[in-house]
N, C-alpha and C positions, 0 to 999 in steps of 0.2 A: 899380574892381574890386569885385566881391561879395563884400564878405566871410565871406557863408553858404555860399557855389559854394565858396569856395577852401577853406574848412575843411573840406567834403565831398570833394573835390578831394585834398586832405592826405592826410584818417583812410580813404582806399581806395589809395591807394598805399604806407602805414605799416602798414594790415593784414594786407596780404598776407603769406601764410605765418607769422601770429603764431598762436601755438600758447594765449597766454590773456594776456589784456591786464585790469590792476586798474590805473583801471576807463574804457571808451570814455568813456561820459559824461565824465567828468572829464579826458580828453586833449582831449575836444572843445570844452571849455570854456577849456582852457589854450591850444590853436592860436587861439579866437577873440580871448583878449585878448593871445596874442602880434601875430595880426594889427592888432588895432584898436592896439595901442600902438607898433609899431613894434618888436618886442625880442623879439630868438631864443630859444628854448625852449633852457637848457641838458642836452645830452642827455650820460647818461654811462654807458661800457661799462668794465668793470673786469676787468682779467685778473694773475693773478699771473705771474711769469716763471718757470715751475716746469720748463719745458720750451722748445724752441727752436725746431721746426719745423712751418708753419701749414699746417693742409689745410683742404679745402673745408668740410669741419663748421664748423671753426672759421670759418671766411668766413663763415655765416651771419647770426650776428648782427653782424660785420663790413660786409658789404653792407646789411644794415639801417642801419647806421649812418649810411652814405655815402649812401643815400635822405634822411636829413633834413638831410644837409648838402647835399643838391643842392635841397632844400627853405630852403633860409638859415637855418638852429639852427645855432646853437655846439653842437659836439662836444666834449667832456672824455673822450681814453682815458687812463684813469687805469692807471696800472702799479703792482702792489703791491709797491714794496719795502719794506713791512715786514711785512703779511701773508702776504707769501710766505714770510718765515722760520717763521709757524705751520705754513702748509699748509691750504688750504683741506679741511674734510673730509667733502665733498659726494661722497659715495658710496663710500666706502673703509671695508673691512670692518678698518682698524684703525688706529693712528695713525700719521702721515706723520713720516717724519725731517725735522729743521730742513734747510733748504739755504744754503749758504755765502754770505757776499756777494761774492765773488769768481764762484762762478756764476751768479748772478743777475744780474749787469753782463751778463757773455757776453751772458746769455739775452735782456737786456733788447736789445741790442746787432742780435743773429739778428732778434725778432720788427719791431726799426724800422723793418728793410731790406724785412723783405717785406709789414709794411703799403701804403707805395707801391702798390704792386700793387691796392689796393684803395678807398684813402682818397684823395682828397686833403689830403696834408700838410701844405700852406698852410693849411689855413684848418681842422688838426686840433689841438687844443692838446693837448700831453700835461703827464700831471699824476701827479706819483710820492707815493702816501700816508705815506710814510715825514717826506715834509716837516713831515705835522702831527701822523701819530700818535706819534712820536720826542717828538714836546712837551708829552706830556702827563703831568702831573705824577700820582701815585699818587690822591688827592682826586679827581684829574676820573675815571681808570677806575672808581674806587667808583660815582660818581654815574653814570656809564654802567652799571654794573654792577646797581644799584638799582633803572634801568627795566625788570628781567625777573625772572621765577622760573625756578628748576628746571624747575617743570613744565611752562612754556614752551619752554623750551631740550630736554628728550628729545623732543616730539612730534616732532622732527626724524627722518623715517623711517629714516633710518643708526643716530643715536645711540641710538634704541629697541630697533632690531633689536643693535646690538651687546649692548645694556645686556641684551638678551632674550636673547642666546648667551652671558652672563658674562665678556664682550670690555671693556676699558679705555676707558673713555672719556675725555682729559686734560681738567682744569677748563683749559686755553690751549685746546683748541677749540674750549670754549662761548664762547670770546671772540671767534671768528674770527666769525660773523656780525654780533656786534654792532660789532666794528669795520670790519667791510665796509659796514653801517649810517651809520656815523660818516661815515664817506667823506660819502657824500651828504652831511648834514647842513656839511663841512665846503666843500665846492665845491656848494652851494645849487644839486641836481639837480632839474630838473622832469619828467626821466624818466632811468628806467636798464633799461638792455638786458642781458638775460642767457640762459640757456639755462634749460630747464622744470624742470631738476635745483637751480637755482637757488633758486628761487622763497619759499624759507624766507628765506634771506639778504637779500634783494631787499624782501620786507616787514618786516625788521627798518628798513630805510632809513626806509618808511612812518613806523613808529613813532617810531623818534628825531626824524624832523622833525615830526612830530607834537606832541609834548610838549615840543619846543623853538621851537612858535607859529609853528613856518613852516606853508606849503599842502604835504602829500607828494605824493612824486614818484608818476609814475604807473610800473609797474611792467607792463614788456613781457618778457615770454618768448617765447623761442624755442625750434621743436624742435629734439632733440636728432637731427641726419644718423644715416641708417641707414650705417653701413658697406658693400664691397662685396659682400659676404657676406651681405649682408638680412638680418641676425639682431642682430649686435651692433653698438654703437654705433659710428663712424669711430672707428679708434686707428691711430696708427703700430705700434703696440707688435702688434695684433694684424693688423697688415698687411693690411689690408682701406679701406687708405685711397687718396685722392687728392691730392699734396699740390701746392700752389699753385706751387710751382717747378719742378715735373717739367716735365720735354722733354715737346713738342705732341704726340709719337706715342707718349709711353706714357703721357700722360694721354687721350689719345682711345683706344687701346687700355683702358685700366681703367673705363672707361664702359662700352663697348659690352659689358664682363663681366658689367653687373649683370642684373638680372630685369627683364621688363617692366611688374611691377610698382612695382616699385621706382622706376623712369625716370621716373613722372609728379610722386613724389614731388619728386627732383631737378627737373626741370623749374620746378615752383613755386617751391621756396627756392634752388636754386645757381644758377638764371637770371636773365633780364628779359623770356623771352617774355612776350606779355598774356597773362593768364589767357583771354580769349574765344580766344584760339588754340591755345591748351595744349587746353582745353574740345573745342574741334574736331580738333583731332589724336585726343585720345582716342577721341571720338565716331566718326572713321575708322577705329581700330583696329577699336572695339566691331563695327561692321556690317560688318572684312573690306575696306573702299574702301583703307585703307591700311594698309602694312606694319608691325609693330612696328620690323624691322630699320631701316624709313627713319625713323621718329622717333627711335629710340636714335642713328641715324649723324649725327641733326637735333642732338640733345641734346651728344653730342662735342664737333660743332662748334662750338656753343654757350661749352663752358666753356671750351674751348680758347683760344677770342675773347677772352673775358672777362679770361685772366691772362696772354696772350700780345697778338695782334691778328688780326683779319679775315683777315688771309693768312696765318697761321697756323694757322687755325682749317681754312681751304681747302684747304692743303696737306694738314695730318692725316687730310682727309677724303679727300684724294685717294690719300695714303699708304695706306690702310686697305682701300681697294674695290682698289686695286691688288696687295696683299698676301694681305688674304684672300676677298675675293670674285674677283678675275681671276687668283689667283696667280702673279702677276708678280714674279720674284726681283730682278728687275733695275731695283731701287730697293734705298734705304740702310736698314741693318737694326741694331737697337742692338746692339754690339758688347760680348761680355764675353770677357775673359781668364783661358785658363784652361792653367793650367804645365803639370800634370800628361798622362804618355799617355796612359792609362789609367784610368779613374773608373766606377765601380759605379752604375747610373742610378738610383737613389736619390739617392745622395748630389752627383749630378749636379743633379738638380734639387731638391736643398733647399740644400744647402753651399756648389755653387758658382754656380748660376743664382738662387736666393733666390726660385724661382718660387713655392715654398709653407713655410708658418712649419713643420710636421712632418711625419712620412716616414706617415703615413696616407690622406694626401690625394695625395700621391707615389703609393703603391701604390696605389690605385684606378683613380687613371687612368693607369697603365700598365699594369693588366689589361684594362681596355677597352680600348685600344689608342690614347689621348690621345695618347702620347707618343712622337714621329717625330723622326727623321735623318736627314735629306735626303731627308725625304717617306717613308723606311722608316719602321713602326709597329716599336718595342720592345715587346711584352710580357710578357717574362721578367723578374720585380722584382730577378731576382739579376745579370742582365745586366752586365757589364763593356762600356764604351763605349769603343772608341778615338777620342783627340783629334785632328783633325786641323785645319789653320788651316783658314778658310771654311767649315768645316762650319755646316748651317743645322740647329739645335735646336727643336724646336715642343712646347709644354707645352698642347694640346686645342685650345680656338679662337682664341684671343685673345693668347697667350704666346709671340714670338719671337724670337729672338736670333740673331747668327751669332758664332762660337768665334774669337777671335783668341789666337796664344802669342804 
């Protein structure tokens, strides 16, 4: 083997959709003596358990991971059970409540099941920082504490902008980078994977291994997934997500919602097409040879594959041109129950369908006329709906259900 071929081989499959890597040269240098020595790059990805359900944002630097474990690196997902009692506060316009350890089991619990989905677990070691930061005697936080200033610690774009609104900033969050820092230092990373919001955190690792005579890690960001919304970032919270466990037809469905701009993004980070054929797709679009709708219906199947399998992917795809391109009823349609006879089509499609998070997005598109019942367009926002079983509910293009009591 080459060993100059394989490290270029490596650093173009580990770049893809990295948003800022500190720094190539020096990943390049570490794959070479991983190779010449025989001995896996330990790679580590650190999440707190603040929360329980993973979407494809979150797969992002998830599926990076699992490229350098299909590359033979030791993977370390490290789970914060003690920094997650701070709270990370990497974008929060103010300070996060402690979380229980009784939640944090749950949660640690939720996020193992649906790694599988992505990882393999064989050969993923996890690693919970509570093991070491719990043991640190008051002395050793000081001497951690002594490797930074103040004035290091606000250039943090959160803690300035708060500090700049006359917003609290708790002396426990200046701590939560530098013991996300520690981390590394403590399971001797030679890279850590995080998202671009990250990245303050992520060079504190730098430093501590730095002054404590090790080589620092190298330091991979990823971007942060647009939501399906094209504006805001993926959140459950603001319902603009996809998450890794959803049924094949309403995650192929919440694809085909986004913008066609958007799709290529996805394409690059939530796939594994080649980039030379992503490049060519687009390149089709550009000059008209090919459809947007047939790369979005390409990209569906795509994710679909990815957190289900091949014939799952086939199926959604065939569900989809059946439903809404040939509209064909006579296929299975996600079924929601709903008690009541009578429902105000508002509150029909925010309260009991969850098609949209508030009744503004509700009325507009049932003034254009989005909003059909058995293929009848509603557009009176004060409309009272009668329930009947099998009725088929459609929320614009992409949103539909049929009514069971």
């Amino acid at each position: 083997m080459d060993i100059n071929v394989e490290v270029q081989r490596q650093l173009n499959i580990l770049k893809r959709g990295v948003e800022e890597l500190i720094s190539e040269k020096e990943l390049e240098k570490k794959l070479k003596k991983s190779l010449e020595t025989n001995t896996p790059l330990i790679v580590k990805l650190g999440i707190d358990p603040t929360g329980s359900d993973l979407h494809i944002g979150h797969a992002v630097p998830l599926r990076k991971l699992k490229q350098f474990q299909d590359l033979g690196h030791r993977v370390k997902f490290l789970i914060g059970t003690f920094t997650a009692r701070i709270g990370d506060p990497t974008g929060k316009s103010e300070t996060r409540p402690m979380l229980s350890s009784e939640d944090i089991t749950k949660n640690i619990q939720t996020y193992l099941d649906q790694l599988k989905l992505i990882l393999d677990m064989e050969k993923t070691e996890v690693v919970y920082n509570g093991d070491w930061l719990e043991k640190l005697k008051l002395e050793d936080v000081l001497k951690l504490l002594s490797q930074f200033t103040v004035a290091q610690m606000i250039q943090r774009d959160d803690f300035s902008k708060r500090l700049a609104a006359g917003k609290p900033v708790s002396l426990v969050e200046f701590m939560y980078p530098i013991l996300q820092g520690y981390d590394s230092v403590a399971i001797d990373a030679d890279v850590e994977l995080g998202a671009t919001e990250q990245t303050f955190n992520l060079l504190r690792g730098r430093d501590l291994q730095r002054n404590a005579g090790t080589e620092p890690q190298i330091c991979m960001m990823m971007p942060i997934l647009e939501g399906l919304d094209g504006v805001e970032k993926m959140s459950k919270s603001l319902n603009n997500y996809i998450g890794i466990t959803e049924a094949p037809n309403d995650m192929f469905g919440k694809v085909m919602s986004i913008s066609d701009d958007l799709m290529w993004n996805y394409y690059e980070v939530a796939t594994d097409v080649p980039m030379e054929e992503i490049a060519k797709l687009k390149a089709g679009v550009a000059d008209g040879s090919i459809h947007p709708m047939d790369c979005k219906k390409r990209l569906g199947a795509e994710i679909v594959t990815i957190y289900h399998n091949e014939e799952e992917g086939r199926k959604a795809y065939d569900w989809f041109e059946n439903v809404f391109s040939k509209r064909n009823m006579d296929v299975d349609l996600p079924e929601v129950k709903v008690d009541e006879d009578e429902v105000g089509a508002i509150d029909l499609l925010v309260k009991k369908l969850n098609f949209f998070k508030g009744t503004s997005d509700a009325r507009r598109l049932i003034t254009q006329g989005g909003f059909k019942v058995n293929d009848v367009a509603i557009k009176d926002v004060k409309a009272m709906v009668k329930i009947e079983a099998g009725m088929i509910v459609r929320a614009g293009k992409k949103k539909i259900v049929k009514i069971v009591k």
